[in-house]
N, C-alpha and C positions, 0 to 999 in steps of 0.2 A: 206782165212777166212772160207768158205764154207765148207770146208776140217775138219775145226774144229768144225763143227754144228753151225757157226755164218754167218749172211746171209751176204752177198757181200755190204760193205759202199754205201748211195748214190753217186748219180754222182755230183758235186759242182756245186750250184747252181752260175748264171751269172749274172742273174738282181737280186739282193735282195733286196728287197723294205725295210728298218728300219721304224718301225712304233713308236716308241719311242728312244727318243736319251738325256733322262731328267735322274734326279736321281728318285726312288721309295720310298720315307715318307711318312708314315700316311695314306697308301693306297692312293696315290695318284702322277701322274706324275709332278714331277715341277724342276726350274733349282736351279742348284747350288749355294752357297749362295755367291761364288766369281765371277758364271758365265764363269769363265775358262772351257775349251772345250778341249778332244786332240782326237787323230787322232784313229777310228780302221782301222786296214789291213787286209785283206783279206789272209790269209797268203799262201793259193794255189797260186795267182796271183801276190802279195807284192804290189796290188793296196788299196788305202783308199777307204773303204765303206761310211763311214761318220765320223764326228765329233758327241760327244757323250758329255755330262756335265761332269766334273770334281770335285768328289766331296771330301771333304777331312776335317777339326776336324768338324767343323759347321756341315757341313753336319751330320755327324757321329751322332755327341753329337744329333741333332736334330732326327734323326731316333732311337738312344737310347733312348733318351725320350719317341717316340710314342710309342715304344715297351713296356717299361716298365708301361707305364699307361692304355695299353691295357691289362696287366695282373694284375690291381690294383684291389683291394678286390671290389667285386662287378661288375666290365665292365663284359661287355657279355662274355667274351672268357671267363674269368676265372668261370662264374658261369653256364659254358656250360659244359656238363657231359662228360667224356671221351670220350665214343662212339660219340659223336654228333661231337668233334674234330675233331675223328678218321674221319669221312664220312667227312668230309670238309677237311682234306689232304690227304685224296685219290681220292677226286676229283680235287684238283689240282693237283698232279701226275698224272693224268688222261688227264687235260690237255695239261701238258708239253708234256707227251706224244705223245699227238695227235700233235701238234705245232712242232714237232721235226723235222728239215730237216732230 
C-alpha cells in the first residue's frame, strides 16, 4: 500500500469495546421494535463481537418518518441556510474521521 502513496492499514484491533448495539431514530439510541438481535463477527478472527438490534419495516417506516418531518417546512434543518448544513456535515466527517480504527 505504501508503494502506492496509501499509508499501511491499522493493525486489528482485539478488545473492541461496542458502545452502542441499538438501532439510530430520531437522533437517538433505542431497540428494535421486534427486539430481534443477530450476531456481528469479527471477520479477521470469525469470532462474534456482539449482538447488535435487528431492525427491519417498523423500524424503517419509523426512521422514515423522523427523517422526513425533520425536513418539514419550518423544523430547524430545513430553515438552516446551506452553509450552516454545510459546517454541521463536516463536522461529522470530522468525527467519523477521528473515531476511525
Amino acid at each position: 500500500d505504501e508503494m502506492m502513496g496509501l499509508p499501511a492499514p491499522p493493525p486489528p484491533v482485539s478488545d473492541l469495546e461496542v458502545k452502542y448495539k441499538q438501532v439510530f431514530i430520531n437522533n437517538e439510541w433505542v431497540n428494535s421494535e421486534s427486539g430481534k438481535t443477530f450476531p456481528t463477527i469479527n471477520p479477521a478472527t470469525g469470532k462474534k463481537i456482539c449482538d447488535v438490534q435487528e431492525g427491519d419495516k417498523a423500524d424503517v417506516d419509523k426512521a422514515v418518518a423522523a427523517a422526513e418531518k425533520a425536513f418539514e417546512f419550518g423544523s430547524p434543518w430545513q430553515k438552516m441556510d446551506a452553509r450552516q448544513r454545510g459546517v454541521l456535515l463536516n463536522k461529522l466527517a470530522d468525527l467519523v474521521d477521528r473515531d476511525r480504527v
